[in-house]
C-alpha positions in Angstrom: 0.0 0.0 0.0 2.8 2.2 0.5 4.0 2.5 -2.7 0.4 2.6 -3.9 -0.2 5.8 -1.9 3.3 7.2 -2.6 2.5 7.1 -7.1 -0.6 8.5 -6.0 0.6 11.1 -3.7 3.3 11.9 -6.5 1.0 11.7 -9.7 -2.1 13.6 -8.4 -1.2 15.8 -5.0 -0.4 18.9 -7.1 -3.8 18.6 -9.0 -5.7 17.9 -5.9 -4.7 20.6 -4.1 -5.4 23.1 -6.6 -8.6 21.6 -7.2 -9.5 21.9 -3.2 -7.8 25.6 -3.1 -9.4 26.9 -5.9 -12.5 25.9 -4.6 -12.1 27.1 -1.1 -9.5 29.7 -1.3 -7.9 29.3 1.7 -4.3 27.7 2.0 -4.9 26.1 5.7 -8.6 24.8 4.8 -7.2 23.3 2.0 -4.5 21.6 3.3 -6.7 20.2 6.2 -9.2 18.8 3.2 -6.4 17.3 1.2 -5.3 15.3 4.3 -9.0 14.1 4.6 -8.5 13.0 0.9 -5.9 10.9 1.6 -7.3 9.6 4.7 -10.0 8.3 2.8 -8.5 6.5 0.0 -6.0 4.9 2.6 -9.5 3.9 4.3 -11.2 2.8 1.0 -8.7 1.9 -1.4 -9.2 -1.8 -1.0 -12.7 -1.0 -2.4 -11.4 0.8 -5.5 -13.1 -1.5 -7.9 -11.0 0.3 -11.3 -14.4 0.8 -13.0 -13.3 4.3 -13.9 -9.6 5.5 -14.0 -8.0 6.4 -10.4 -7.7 10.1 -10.4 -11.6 9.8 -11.7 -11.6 7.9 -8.2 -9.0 10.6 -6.3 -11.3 13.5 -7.6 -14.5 12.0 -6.8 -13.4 11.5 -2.9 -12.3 15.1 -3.1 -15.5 16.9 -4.4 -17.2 14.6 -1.7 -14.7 16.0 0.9 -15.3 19.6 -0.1 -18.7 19.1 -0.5 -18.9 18.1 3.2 -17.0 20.6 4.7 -19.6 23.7 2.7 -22.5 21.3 4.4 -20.7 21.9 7.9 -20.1 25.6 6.8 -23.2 28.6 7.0 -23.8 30.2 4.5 -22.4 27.5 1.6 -22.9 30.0 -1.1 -20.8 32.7 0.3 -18.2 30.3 1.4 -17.1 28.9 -2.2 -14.3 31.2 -4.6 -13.3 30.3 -7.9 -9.8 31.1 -9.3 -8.7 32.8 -12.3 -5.5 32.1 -13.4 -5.8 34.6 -16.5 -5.0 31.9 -19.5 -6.9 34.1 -21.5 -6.0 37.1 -20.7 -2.3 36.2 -20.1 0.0 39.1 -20.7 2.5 38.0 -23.6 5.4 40.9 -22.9 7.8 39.9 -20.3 8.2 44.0 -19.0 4.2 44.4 -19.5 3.5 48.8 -19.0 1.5 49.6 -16.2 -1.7 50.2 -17.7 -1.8 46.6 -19.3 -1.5 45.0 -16.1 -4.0 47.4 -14.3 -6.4 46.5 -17.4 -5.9 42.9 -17.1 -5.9 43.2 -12.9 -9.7 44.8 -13.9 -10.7 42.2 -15.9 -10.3 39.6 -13.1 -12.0 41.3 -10.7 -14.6 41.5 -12.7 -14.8 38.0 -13.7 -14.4 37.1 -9.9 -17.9 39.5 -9.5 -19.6 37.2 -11.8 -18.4 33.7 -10.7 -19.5 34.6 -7.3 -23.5 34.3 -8.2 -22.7 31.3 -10.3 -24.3 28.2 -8.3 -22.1 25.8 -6.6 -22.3 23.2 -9.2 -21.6 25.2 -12.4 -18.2 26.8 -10.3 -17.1 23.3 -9.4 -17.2 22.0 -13.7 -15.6 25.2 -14.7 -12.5 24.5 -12.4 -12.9 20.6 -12.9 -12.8 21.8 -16.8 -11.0 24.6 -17.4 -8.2 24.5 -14.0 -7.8 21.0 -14.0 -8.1 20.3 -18.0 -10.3 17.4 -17.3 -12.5 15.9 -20.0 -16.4 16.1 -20.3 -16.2 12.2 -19.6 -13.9 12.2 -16.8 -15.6 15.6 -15.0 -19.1 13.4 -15.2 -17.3 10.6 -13.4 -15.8 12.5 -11.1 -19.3 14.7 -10.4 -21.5 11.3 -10.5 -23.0 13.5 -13.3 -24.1 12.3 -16.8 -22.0 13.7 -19.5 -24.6 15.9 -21.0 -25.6 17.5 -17.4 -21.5 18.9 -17.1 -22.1 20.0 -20.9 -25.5 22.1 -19.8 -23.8 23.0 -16.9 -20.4 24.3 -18.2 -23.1 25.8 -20.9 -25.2 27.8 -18.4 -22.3 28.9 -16.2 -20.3 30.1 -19.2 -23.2 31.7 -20.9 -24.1 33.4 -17.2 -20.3 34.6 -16.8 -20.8 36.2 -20.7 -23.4 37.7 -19.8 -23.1 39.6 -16.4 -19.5 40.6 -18.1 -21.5 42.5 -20.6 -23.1 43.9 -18.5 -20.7 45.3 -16.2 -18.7 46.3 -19.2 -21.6 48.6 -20.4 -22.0 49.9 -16.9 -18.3 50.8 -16.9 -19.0 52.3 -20.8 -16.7 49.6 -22.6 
């Protein structure tokens, strides 16, 4: 079991963390979580069955771990933060000038404004999706989800995001 834990610990700890942090957004929740994460598949791994691929498995026990911990939290809506990591709006120049970064430092926030009144759901398959590149087939496994419910969801939550970032932009007079 050892050197089961230790490929998985090597292969998947970096994804799982970020998958936890970018969910909850805080470094010491996060790390207590993942730890939870492990304690589990040490518990269960001799029920890991290999119906679907391990980190399917890994990813699965973590959404159930974060999942628990917002049910023991008040307030679950207010309590989950997506990250942006700015992919898209990644800044090509190595010496960027002040006003591009303040432009793209903008842009975040306001993405951030319209993530936060995306459901819980459609914030957890756009980080499964887009932070932790995992396919429509895996992020179903993963989510216990059909593959055409994370397609509507990614759908809705993407065309929501589009929209409220209109419409801040014409507030603003962009």
């Amino acid at each position: 079991m050892d050197s089961v834990f230790q490929e998985i610990y090597e292969k998947y700890h970096t994804d799982l963390f970020q998958f936890i942090f970018y969910t909850v957004k805080s470094r010491e929740i996060t790390e207590d979580l993942v730890q939870e994460v492990y304690i589990r598949v040490l518990k269960s791994y001799h029920q890991f069955q290999g119906k679907s691929s391990l980190k399917t498995w890994l990813f699965s026990i973590a959404r159930n771990v974060t999942i628990d911990y917002f049910r023991q939290e008040k307030g679950l809506k207010n309590k989950i933060y997506f990250y942006f990591d700015g992919k898209q709006n990644e800044v090509k120049d190595l010496h960027p000038i002040p006003e591009e970064i303040a432009i793209q430092n903008e842009k975040i926030k306001q993405l951030y404004q319209c993530l936060h009144t995306c459901t819980v759901d459609q914030r957890m398959v756009l980080i499964a999706r887009f932070l932790q590149d995992m396919t429509i087939a895996e992020t179903a496994a993963v989510f216990g989800w059909t593959e055409s419910k994370v397609k509507t969801t990614q759908h809705r939550a993407l065309k929501a995001i589009k929209k409220k970032m209109e419409i801040l932009a014409e507030k603003e007079g962009h």
